[in-house]
N, C-alpha and C positions, 0 to 999 in steps of 0.2 A: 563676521567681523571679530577682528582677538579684542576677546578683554584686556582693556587700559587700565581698569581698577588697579591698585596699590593695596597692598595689605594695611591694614592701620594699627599700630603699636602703643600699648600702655603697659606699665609696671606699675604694682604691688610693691611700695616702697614700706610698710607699715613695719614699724619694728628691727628686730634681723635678720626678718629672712620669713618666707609662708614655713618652712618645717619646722616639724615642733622643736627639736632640737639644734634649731640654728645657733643659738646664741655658745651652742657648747661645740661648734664646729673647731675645729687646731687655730686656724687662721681668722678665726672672729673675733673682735673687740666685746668681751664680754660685756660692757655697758652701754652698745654703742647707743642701745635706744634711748639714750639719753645724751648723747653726743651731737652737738651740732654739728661735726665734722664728718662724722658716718653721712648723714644725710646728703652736706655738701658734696661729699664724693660719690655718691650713689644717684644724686641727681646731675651730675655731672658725666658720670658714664654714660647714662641715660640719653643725654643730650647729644654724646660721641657717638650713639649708638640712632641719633635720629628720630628716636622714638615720639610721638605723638603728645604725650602726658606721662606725669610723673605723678601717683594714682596713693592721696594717705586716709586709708580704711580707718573709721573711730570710732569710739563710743562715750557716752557721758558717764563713764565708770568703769570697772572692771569686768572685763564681760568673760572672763575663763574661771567655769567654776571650781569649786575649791573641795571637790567631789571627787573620790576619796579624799580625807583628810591629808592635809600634806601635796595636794596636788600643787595648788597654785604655786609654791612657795619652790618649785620644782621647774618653771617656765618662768619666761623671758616677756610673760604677755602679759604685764604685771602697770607697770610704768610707760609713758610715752608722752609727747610734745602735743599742745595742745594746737592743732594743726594748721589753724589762717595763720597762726603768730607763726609758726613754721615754715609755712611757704611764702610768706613776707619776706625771713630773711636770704631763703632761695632762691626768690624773683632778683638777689641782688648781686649773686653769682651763678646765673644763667639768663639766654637770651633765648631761646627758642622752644624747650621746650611746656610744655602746656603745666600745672599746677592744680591736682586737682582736689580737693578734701571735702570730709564728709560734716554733714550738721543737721542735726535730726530736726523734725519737723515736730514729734513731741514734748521735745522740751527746751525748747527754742522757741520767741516772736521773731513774726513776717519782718519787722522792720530792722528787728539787729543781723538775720542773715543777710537780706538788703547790702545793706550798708557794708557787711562787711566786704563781701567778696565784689562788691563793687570795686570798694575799697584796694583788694589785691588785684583786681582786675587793670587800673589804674597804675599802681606801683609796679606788676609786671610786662607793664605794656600791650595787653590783651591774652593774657594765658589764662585765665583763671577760670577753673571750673568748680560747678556745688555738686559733690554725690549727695542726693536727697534720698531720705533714710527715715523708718519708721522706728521707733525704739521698743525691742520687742521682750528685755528681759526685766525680770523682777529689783537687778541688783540696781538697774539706772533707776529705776522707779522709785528705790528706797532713796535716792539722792537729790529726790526732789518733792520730799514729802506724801508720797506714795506708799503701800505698801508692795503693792503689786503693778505691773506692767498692766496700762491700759487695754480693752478688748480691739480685739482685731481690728474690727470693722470702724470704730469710733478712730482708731489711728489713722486708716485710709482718707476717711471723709474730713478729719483735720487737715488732710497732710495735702489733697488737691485745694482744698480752700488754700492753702499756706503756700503751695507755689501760686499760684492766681494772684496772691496777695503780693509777691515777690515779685512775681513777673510786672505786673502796674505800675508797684513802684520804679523798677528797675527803668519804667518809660515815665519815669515825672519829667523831666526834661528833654526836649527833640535835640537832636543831632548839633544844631546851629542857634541854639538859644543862647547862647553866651557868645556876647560880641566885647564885650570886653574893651568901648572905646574911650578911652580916655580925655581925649578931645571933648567928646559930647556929654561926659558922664556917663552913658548908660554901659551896665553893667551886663545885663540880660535881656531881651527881649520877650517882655510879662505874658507877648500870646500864643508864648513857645512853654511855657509852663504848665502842668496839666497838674491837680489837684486828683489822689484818687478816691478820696471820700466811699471808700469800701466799710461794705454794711452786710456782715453776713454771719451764719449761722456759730461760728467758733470766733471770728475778729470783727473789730470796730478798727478801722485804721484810715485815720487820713490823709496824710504825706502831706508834703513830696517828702522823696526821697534828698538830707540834705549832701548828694553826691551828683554829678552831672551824667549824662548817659557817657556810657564805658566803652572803650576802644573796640570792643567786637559788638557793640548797638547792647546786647545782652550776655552778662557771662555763660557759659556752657553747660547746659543741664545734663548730669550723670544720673542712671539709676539702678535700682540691682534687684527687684524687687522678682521672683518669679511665682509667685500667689499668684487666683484669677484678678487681683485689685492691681496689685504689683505692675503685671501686663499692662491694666488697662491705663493705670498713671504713667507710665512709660508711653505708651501709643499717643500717648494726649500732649504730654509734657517734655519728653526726653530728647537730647542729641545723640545720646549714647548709654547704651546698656553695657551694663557689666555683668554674663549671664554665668550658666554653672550648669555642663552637660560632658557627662562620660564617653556617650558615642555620638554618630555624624546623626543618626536617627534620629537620636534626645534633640539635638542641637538644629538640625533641620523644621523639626515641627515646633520646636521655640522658636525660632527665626520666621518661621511661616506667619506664625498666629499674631506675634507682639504686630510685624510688619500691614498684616490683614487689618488690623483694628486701628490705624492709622485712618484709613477714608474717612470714619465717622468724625474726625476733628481736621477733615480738611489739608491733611499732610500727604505729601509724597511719601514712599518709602523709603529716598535715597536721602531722607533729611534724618532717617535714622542711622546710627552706625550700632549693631550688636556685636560687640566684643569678648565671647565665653572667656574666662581664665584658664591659664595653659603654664603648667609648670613645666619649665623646657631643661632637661638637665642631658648638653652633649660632652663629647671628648671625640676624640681625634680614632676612637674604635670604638665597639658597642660594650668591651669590655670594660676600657676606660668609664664609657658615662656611666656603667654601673657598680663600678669600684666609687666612682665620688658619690651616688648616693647612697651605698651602703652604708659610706661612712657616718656618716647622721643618721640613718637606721638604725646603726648599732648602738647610738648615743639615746634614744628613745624609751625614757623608764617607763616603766608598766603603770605607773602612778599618772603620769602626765597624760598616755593615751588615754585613759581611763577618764579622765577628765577633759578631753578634747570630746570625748564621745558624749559625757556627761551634758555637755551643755546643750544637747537636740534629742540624747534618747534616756537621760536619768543616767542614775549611778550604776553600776553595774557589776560593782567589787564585791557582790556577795557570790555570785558566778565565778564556775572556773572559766578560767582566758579559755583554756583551750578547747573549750565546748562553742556548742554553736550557739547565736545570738538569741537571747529570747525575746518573746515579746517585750514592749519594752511596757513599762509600767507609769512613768509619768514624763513622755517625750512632749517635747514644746511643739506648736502648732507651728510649724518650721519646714518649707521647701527643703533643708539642708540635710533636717533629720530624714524626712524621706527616701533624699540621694544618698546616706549611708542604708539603709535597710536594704533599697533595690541591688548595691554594691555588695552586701554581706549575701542575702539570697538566691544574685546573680552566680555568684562563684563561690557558694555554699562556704563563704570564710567564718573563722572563730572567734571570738572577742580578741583575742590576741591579732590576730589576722587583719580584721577589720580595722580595730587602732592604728596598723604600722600600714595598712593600706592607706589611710590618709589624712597621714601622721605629715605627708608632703604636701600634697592640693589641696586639702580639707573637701576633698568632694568634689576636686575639681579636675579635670586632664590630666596625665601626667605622660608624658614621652621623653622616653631615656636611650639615646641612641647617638649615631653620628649626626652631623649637620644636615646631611643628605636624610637622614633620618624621620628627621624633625621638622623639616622646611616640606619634605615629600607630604608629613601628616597635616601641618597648616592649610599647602597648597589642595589638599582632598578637601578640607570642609570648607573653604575660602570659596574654591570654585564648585562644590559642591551644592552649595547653598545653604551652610549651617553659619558664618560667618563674614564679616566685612574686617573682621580684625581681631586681634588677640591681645587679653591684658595680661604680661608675662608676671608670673610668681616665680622671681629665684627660693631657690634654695636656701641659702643664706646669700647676706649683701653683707659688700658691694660684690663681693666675688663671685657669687651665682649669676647676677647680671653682667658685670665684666665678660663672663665666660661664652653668654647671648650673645651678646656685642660684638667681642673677638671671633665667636666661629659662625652662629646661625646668621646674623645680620648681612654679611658678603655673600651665604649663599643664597639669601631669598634677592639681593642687590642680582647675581648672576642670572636669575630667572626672570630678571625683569617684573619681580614681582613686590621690590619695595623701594623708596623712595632712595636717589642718592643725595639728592640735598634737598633741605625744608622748600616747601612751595611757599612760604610766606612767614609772617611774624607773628601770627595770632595764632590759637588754637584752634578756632573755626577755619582758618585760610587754611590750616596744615589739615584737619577733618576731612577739609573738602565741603565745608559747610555755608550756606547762604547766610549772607551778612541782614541780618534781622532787621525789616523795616519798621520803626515806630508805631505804633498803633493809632495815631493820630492819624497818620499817613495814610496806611489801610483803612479805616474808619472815612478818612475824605474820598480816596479811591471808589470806596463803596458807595458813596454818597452820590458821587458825579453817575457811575453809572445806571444806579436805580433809575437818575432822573432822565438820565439820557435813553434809557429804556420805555420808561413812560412818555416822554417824547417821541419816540419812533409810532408808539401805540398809536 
């Protein structure tokens, strides 16, 4: 029987663009990360373009180090919109596509992400999504009276209590608790109300939540994590990964293991969607797509790569560039940094080399080619079994995604391998995702049948 599956599409909207030197692109608005209007048009194409989610990567700080001297001051990853307040005003010039931002589980309470993306959840008519995110650098740490970024493992074990806490809330109220009758006075129905009087190891929190359940039962859980914890709150918690694999290999036994580890909490696998990131850069020849990314290649100081690299394997400007990568001395306990080391050792590149290697994906895909190019290498890991869908990093925005939209989009449309119009209004409905039943719900489900089991006995 042919696969019916659909590829599923997200963009990397953070900023101007994944490469490092987006902002210094001919045709980019050099401030646009601060421009409401950059964003309106980039989630707008987005939307021409069908896509899934419109995907805003954050942090509670400045997360580009400033290693060598002079680095930061050199990039465009400096400033940015603090992201529910962002995709609020999104959700008010767009209709379909999904909305999704990140908010860290470290230095955040269960009950204000709650509420918020409830909140957007609400005002967008059911698009909204949380990438759920552990905070893993020194500098957000310093912003909250820290001096250093919490250990590993105390992040993880916060960060499952804190969706659990999240998710409860999210069910203070059943589906039809609010009747809202005027006639009669009542407002709500008190036995539709659930109290979650959570009592655990990191929170005390008792709700409810003061929001009603949200147009898709529960907003959409993102995650990105590829540590063994990472996986495992993903397999437990996630709708949708946002992974990070150079080959179908890498990408296939991530895809295997997150999906494997799914039984032990009782999920399907088709209720996860894993999404690797895929920097897609075409043109109308293979020379063309590699004429526009050189051009931002060439834009690329040696200052900046240096400092892209800085922030998973340390500093590295007492080296020459054009020697090969040393050990590295004080790299962060980082998935990312690793996937540069296997990439420099893979193809024996040089500090220089490595930097402008992925100076575009950060570690992530990169295919530069015609349409037929790029759709051929999707369709390989899609039907492959390394993914259910791809979150696109342009080059720089709007016009790296523009360029998606205009050539890649028609021809994955030609193969019957992506959607022509939204399947629904939600972010879940466009997913392909089951509409979350209440926990109340399932809780009585379970109940009836215990008894009715013991009855058979």
């Amino acid at each position: 029987m042919a696969d019916r599956r659909k590829i599923k599409l997200g963009v990397s909207m953070v900023g101007m663009g994944y490469h490092l030197a987006a902002w210094r692109h001919p045709d980019a608005s050099a401030g646009g990360n601060m421009e409401l209007q950059h964003f309106v048009k980039t989630t707008q194409v987005a939307e021409r373009g069908l896509l899934d989610m419109a995907f805003l990567a954050d942090g509670v700080g400045i997360r580009f180090n400033d290693r060598p001297p002079g680095a930061l001051s050199h990039t465009c990853k400096n400033v940015q919109f603090e992201p529910l307040t962002l995709l609020s005003a999104l959700a008010m010039v767009t209709e379909r596509v999904g909305l999704v931002a990140t908010a860290s589980t470290t230095y955040n309470e269960p009950y204000h992400v709650a509420r918020k993306f409830a909140s957007l959840d609400h005002i967008s008519g059911g698009r909204a999504g949380w990438n759920v995110v552990t905070s893993a650098t020194d500098m957000e740490a310093q912003n909250f009276g820290l001096d250093g970024a919490p250990a590993k493992g105390g992040r993880y074990d916060r960060a499952i209590e804190f969706v659990d806490v999240v998710r409860g809330l999210w069910d203070s109220w059943e589906d039809d608790a609010f009747v809202r009758d005027k006639e009669s006075g009542v407002n709500y129905d008190p036995a539709k109300l659930h109290i979650l009087n959570h009592q655990g190891e990191h929170f005390r929190v008792r709700g409810p939540l003061n929001i009603q359940r949200t147009p898709q039962g529960t907003p959409v859980i993102v995650q990105a994590g590829a540590s063994e914890q990472g996986r495992e709150l993903a397999a437990a918690t996630a709708d949708v990964v946002y992974a990070a694999s150079q080959t179908l290999e890498e990408a296939r036994a991530y895809y295997q293991d997150v999906k494997r580890r799914m039984a032990r909490y009782g999920r399907h696998p088709d209720n996860l969607k894993i999404m690797p990131g895929l920097m897609a850069v075409p043109g109308r020849t293979r020379q063309e797509a590699q004429d526009r990314y050189e051009v931002l290649q060439e834009l690329v100081q040696p200052v900046v790569g240096l400092g892209a690299l800085a922030n998973y394997l340390g500093d590295l400007s007492e080296y020459d560039l054009d020697g090969p990568l040393p050990e590295p001395k004080d790299r962060r306990d980082h998935s990312r940094g690793q996937i540069f080391i296997d990439i420099a050792r893979r193809n024996n590149l040089t500090i220089r080399q490595l930097y402008l290697s992925i100076a575009g994906g950060n570690g992530h895909r990169i295919v530069i080619g015609t349409p037929t190019d790029i759709v051929d290498a999707m369709e390989e890991w899609f039907h492959g079994g390394g993914a259910d869908g791809f979150n696109i990093l342009p080059t720089w925005l709007p016009g790296g995604l523009e360029e998606v939209v205009e050539m890649v989009v028609p021809e994955m449309q030609r193969r019957g391998l992506y959607r022509t119009a939204y399947e629904g209004r939600t972010l879940r409905e466009n997913l392909g995702l089951a509409y979350p039943e209440h926990r109340s719900i399932l809780a009585r489900r379970a109940a009836i049948a215990e008894t009715l089991g013991s009855a058979a006995e």
